[in-house]
C-alpha positions as CSV (number, residue, x, y, z in Angstrom):
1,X,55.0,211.0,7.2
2,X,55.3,214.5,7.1
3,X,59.2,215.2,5.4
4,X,58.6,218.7,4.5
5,X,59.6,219.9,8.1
6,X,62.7,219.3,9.6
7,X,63.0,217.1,12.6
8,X,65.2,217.1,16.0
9,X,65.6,214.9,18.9
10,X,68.4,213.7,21.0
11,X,70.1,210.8,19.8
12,X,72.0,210.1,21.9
13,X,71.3,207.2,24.9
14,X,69.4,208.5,28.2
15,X,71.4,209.4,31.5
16,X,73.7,211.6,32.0
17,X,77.3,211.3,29.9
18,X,80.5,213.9,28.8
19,X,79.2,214.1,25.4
20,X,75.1,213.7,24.2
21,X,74.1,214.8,21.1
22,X,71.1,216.7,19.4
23,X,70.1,215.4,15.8
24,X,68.2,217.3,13.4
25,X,67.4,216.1,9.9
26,X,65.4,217.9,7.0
27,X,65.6,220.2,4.1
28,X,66.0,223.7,6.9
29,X,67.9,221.8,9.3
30,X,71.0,223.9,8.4
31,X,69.5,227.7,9.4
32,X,67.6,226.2,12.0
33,X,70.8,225.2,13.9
34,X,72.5,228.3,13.2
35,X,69.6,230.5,14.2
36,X,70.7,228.8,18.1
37,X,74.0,230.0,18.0
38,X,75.8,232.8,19.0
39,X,76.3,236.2,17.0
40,X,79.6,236.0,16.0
41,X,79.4,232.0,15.1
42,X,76.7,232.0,12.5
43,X,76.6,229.1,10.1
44,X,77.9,229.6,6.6
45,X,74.9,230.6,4.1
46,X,75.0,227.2,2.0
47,X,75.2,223.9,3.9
48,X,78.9,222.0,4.1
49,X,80.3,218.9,4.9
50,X,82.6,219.1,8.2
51,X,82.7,219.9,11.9
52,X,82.9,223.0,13.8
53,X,83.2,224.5,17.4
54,X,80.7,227.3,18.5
55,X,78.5,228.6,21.2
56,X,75.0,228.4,22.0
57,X,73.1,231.6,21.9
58,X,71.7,230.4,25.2
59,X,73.3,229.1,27.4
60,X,76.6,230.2,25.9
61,X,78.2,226.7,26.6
62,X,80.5,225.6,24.1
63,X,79.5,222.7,21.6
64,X,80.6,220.9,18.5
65,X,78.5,221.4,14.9
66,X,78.6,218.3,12.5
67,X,77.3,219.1,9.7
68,X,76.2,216.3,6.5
69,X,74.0,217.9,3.7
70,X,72.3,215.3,1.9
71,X,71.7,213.4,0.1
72,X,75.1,211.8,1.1
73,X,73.9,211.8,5.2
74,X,72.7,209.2,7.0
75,X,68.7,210.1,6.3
76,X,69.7,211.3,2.8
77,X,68.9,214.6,4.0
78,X,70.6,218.0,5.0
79,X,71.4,216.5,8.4
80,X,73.1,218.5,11.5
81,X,74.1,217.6,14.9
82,X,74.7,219.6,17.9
83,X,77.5,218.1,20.5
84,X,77.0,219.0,23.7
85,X,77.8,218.2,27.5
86,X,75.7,215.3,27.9
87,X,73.2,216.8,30.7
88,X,69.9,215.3,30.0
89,X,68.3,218.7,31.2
90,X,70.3,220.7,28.3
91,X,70.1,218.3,25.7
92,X,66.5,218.7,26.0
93,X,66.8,222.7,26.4
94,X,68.6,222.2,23.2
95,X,65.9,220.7,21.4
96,X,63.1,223.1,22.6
97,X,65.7,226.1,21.7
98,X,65.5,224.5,17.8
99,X,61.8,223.9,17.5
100,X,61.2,227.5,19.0
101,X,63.7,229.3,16.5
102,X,62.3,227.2,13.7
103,X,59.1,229.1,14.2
104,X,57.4,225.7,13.1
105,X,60.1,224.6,10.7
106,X,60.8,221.9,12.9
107,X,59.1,219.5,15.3
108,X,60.0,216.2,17.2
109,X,61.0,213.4,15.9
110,X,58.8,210.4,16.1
111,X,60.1,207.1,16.9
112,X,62.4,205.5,14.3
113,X,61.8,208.9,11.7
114,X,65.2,209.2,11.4
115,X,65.6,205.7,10.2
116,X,62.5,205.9,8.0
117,X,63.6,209.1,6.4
118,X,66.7,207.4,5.1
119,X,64.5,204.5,3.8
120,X,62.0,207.0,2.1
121,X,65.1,209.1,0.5
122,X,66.4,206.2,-0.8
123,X,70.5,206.0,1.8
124,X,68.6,202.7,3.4
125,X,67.1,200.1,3.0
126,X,64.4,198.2,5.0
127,X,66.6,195.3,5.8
128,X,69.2,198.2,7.0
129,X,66.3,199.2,9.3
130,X,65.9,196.1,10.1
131,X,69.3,195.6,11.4
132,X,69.3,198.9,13.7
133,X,65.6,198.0,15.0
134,X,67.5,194.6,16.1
135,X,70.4,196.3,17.1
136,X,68.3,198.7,19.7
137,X,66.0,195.7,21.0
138,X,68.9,193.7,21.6
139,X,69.4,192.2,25.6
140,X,71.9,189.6,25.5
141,X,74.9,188.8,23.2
142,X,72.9,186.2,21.3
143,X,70.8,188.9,20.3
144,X,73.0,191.6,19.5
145,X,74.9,188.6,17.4
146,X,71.4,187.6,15.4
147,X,71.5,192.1,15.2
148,X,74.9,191.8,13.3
149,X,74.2,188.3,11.0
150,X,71.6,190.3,9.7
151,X,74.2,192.1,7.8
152,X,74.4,189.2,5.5
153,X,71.0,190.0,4.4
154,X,69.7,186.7,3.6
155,X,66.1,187.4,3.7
156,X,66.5,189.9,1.0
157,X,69.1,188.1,-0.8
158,X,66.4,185.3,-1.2
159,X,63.4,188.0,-2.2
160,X,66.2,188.9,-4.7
161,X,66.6,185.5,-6.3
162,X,62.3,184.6,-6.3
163,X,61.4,188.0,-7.9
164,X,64.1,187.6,-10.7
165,X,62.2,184.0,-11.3
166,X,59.0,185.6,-10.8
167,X,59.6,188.3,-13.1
168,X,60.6,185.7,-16.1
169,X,57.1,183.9,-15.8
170,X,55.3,187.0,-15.4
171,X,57.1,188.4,-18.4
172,X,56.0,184.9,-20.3
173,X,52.4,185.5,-19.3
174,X,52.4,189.3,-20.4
175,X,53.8,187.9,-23.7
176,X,50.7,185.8,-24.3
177,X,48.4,188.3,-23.6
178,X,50.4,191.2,-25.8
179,X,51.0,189.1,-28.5
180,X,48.0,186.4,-29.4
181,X,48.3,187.4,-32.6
182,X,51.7,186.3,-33.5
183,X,52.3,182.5,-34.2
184,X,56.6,182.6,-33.2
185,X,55.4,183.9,-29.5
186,X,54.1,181.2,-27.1
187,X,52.4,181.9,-23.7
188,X,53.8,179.6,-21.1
189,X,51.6,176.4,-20.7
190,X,48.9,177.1,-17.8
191,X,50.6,173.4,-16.5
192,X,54.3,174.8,-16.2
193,X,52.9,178.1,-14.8
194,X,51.1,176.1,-12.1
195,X,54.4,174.1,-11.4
196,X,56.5,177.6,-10.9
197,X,54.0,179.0,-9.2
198,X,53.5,176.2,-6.7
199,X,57.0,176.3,-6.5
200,X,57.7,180.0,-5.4
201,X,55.0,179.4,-3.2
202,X,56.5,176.8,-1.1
203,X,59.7,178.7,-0.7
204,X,57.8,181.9,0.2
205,X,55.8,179.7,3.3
206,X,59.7,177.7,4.5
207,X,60.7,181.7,4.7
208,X,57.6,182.7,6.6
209,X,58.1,179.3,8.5
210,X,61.6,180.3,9.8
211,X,61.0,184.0,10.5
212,X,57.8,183.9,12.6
213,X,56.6,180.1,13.4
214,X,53.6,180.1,11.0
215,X,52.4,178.4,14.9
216,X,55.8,177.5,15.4
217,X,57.1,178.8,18.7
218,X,59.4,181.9,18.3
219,X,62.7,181.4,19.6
220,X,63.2,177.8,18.4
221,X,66.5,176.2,18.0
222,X,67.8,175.5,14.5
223,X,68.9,171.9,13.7
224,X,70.6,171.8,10.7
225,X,71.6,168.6,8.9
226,X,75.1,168.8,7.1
227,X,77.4,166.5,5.3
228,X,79.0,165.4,2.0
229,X,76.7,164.8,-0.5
230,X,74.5,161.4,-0.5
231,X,75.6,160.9,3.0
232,X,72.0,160.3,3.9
233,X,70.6,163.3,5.4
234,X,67.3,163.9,3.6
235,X,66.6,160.2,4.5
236,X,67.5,160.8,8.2
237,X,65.6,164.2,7.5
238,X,62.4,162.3,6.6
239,X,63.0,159.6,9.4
240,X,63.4,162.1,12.0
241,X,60.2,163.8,11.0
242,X,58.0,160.7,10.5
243,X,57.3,161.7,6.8
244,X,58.5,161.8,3.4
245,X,59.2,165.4,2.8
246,X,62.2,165.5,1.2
247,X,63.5,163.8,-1.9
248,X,65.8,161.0,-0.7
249,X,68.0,159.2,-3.8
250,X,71.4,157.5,-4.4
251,X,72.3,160.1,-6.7
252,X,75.0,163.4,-5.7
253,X,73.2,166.8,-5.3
254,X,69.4,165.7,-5.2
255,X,68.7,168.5,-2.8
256,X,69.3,171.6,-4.5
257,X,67.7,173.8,-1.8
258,X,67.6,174.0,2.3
259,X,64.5,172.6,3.2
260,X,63.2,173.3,6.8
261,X,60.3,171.8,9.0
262,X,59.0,172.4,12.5
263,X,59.8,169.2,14.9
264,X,58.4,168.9,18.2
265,X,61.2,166.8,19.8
266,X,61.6,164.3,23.6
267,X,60.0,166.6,26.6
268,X,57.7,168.7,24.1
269,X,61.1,170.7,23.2
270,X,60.2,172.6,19.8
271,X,62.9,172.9,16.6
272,X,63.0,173.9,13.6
273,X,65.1,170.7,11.2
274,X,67.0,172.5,8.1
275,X,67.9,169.6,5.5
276,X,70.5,171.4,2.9
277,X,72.6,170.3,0.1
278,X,76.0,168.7,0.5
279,X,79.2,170.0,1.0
280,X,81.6,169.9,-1.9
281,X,83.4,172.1,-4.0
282,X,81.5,174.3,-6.2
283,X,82.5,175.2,-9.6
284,X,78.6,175.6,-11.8
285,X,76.6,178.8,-11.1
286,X,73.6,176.9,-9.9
287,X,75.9,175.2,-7.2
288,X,77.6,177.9,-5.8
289,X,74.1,179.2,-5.3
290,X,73.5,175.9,-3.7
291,X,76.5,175.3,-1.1
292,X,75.8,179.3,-0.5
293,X,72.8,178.7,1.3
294,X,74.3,176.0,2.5
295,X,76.7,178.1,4.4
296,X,73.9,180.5,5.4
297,X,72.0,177.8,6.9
298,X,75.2,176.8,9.2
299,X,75.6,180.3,10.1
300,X,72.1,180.7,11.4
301,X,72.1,176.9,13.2
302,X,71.8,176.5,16.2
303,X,72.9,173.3,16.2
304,X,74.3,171.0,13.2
305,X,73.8,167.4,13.2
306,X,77.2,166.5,11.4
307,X,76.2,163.3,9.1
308,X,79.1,161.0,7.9
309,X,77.9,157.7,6.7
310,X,81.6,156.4,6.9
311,X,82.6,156.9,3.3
312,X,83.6,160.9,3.9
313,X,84.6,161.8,7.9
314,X,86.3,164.9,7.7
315,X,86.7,168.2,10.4
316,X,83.2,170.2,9.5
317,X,84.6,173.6,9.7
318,X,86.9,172.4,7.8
319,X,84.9,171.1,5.5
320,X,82.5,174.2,5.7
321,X,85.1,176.8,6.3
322,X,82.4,177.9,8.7
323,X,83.0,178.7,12.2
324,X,80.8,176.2,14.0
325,X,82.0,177.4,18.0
326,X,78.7,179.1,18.6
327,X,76.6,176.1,17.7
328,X,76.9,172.1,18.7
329,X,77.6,169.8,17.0
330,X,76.2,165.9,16.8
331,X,78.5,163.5,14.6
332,X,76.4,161.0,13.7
333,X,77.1,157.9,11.9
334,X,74.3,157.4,8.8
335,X,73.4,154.3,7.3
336,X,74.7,151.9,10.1
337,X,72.9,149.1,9.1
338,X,75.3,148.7,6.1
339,X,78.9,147.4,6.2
340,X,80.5,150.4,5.2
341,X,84.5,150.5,5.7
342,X,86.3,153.7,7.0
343,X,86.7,155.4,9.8
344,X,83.9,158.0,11.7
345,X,84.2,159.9,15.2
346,X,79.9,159.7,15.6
347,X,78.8,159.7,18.6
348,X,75.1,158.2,17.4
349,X,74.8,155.7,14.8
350,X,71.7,155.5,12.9
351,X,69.7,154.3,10.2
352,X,67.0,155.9,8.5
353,X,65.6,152.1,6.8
354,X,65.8,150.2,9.9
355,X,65.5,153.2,12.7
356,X,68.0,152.4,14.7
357,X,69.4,155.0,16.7
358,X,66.5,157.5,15.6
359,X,65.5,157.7,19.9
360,X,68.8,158.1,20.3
361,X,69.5,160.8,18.5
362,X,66.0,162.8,18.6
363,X,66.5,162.4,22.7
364,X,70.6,163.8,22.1
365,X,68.5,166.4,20.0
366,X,66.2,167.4,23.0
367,X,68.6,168.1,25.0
368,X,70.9,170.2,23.6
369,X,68.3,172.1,22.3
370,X,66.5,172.7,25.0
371,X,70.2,174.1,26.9
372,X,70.8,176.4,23.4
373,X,70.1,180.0,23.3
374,X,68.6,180.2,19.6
375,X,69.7,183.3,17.3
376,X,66.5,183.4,15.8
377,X,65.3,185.2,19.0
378,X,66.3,188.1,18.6
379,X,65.2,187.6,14.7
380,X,61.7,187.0,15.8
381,X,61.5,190.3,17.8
382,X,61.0,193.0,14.6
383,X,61.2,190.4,11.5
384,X,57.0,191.4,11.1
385,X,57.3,194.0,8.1
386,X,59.3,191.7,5.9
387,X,56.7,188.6,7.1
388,X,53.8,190.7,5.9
389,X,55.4,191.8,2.7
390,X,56.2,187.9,2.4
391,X,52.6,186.9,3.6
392,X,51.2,189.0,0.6
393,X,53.2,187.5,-1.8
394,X,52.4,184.4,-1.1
395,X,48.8,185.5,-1.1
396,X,49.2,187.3,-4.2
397,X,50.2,183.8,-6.0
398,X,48.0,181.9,-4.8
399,X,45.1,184.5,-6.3
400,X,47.4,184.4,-9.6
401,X,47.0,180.1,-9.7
402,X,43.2,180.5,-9.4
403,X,42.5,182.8,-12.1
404,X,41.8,181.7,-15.3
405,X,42.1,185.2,-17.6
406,X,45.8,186.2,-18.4
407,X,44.9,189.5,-16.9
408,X,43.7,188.9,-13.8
409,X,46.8,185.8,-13.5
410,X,49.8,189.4,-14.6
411,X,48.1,191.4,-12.2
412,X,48.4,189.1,-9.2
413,X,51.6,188.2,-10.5
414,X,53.1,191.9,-10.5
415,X,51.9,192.3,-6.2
416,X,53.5,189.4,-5.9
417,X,56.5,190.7,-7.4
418,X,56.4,194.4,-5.8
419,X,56.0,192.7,-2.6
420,X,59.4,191.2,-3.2
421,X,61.1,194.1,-4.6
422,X,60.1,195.6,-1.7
423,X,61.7,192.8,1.1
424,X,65.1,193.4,-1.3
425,X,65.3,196.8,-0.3
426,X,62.7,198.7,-1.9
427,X,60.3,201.3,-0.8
428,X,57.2,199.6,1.4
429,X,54.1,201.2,1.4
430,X,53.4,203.5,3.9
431,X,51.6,201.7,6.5
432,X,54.0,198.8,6.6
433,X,56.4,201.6,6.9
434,X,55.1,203.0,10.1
435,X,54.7,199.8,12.0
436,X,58.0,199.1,11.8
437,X,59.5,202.4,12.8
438,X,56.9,202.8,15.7
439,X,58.9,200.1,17.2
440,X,62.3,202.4,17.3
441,X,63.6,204.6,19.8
442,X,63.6,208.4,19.2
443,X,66.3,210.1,17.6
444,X,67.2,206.2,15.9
């Protein structure tokens, strides 16, 4: 990406309006805009922040001049803007007028360069560009609404959370091999460095899982199963998936993590079934971690299979403090084959040893997912760049497991680690880079 020229296009949205507007971004886009205007409202020698009226050299047509030197502009660049009557024939007469008095300072902007320039200069971040690249592509208000939940950053948030655990093992296994010859420093067991890696691992594929079907079908509706804790719903989890996948016991706050599988439901209807910890009052670091991706996995459902086993019943958005009107809800009564006082509004009763109700509920299931409009729609439309980034982590560890010399297991271990850095918000390489801001509009 060439930055050493300065680049223009109109930015604002095709057609015919009062107002369009001319962007130009880059370290000369100050003199190239004042070389346009006319002789008695030349630009100030050294760039400023603020707005000003003036004339175009040609055609002398008022317009307004906001001007925002970098690095505290939207691209991190010297960044100007012309505002103009919003005739699509002088907008464009606008842009040629700029290029031509740039004599090759300036060229057009390619799709999404305004966007990437601000990623490159360090004002964005690629889950920022991923937000506007949702934003544009957006059709419906489900999408535009999957365009603004993306401001809660999840995605990076969790790349955030593996590469600080990543970096502790990787900084264990450059300990053993800097310092053999020391007896008080130990390298990390090659058993407990198979058990973390293993572990990262299987978060890294859920992630992948969610964002881009890994064969599931984009677009599917999120079932999320919610409740107090021990209320039954990694046993209903299993039950409903026909396997033991997750870790089903008496004892509070055995899941610790939102779990999620692809479910192929009555009618061929595909979901995706999100098992996360109870609800309940967090007061330990780890479990306010817990009950937080708890409450992202509710924002993101599509549905939430509300699971009361007769002990608990409360309001869930109460209970949540989550607003729950975009998405269904399915009370359903757990453990019905025991005789369990109190009182529950479920509309199914079921039980995960017996499997009554199961039909019942995976039929309920079925239907309302096949009347829902997922949000991950519109998630699925640009989420490839962070997938990729994701896909070569995973990669990365699972090269790092089958090496055997410390060397080759820190080197594997530090892509892995970059390629998370780089879904929190740092700088991707340049090809990722340019796939995603292909996909933009220009002047975006």
């Amino acid at each position: 990406m060439d930055a050493e020229r300065t680049i223009v296009a109109v930015a604002s949205p095709p057609g015919a309006s009062a107002r369009g507007i001319v962007r130009t971004s880059g370290p000369w886009a100050w003199t190239h805009v004042g070389s346009i205007l006319a002789d008695g409202d030349a630009m100030p020698a050294r760039p400023s922040r603020g707005v000003r009226v003036a004339r175009l050299a040609s055609p002398p047509i008022p317009v307004m001049i906001v001007s925002m030197p970098g690095p505290s502009s939207a691209t991190g660049e010297d960044c100007v803007e012309i505002h103009a009557p919003g005739n699509p024939l002088l907008l464009a007469r606008i842009v040629d007028a700029v290029i031509a008095a740039s004599q090759g300072g300036a060229r057009r902007a390619h799709p999404g360069e305004f966007s990437a320039r601000a990623v490159l200069s360090g004002a964005a971040t690629l889950a920022d560009a991923d937000r506007v690249a949702h934003a544009i592509a957006a059709e419906t208000d489900a999408q535009l609404e999957a365009a603004r939940a993306l401001e809660h950053e999840a995605p990076a948030r969790a790349a955030a959370e593996d590469a600080e655990t990543l970096a502790g093992t990787l900084a264990l296994v450059e300990a053993g091999i800097d310092f053999t010859d020391q007896e008080d420093v130990m390298a990390i067991a090659r058993t407990e460095l198979e058990r973390r890696i293993e572990a990262l691992r299987g978060r890294i594929r859920g992630r992948l899982a969610s964002e881009h079907g890994s064969g599931r079908a984009a677009g599917a509706a999120r079932i999320v199963l919610a409740g107090a804790p021990n209320a039954g719903k990694s046993s209903l989890f299993n039950a409903l998936l026909g396997r033991m996948r997750a870790v089903a016991s008496p004892q509070r706050g055995t899941t610790r993590d939102a779990i999620e599988e692809a479910i192929v439901l009555p009618g061929g209807t595909q979901a995706v079934l999100v098992d996360v910890p109870g609800i309940e009052e967090a007061t330990e670091t780890l479990d306010i971690r817990m009950q937080a991706r708890t409450a992202d996995a509710l924002r993101r459902a599509d549905m939430v299979v509300w699971c009361d086993d007769g002990r608990e019943g409360c309001d869930p958005t109460r209970a949540t403090g989550a607003d729950l009107r975009d998405a269904g809800i399915i009370h359903v009564r757990t453990k019905c084959d025991r005789d369990t006082p109190g009182a529950s509004i479920a509309t199914i009763a079921t039980s995960a040893r017996t499997g009554a109700g199961l039909d019942a509920l995976r039929s309920a299931l079925a239907d309302a997912a096949s009347r829902a409009t997922p949000k991950s729609s519109a998630a699925a439309q640009l989420g490839s760049a962070r997938a990729e980034l994701l896909a070569e982590a995973e990669r990365a560890l699972a090269d790092a497991a089958g090496e055997t010399a410390p060397e080759l297991v820190a080197a594997n271990l530090r892509i892995a680690l970059d390629r998370l850095g780089e879904v929190a918000g740092a700088i991707p390489p340049d090809d990722v880079l340019g796939r995603l801001f292909a996909r933009f509009c220009i002047g975006k």
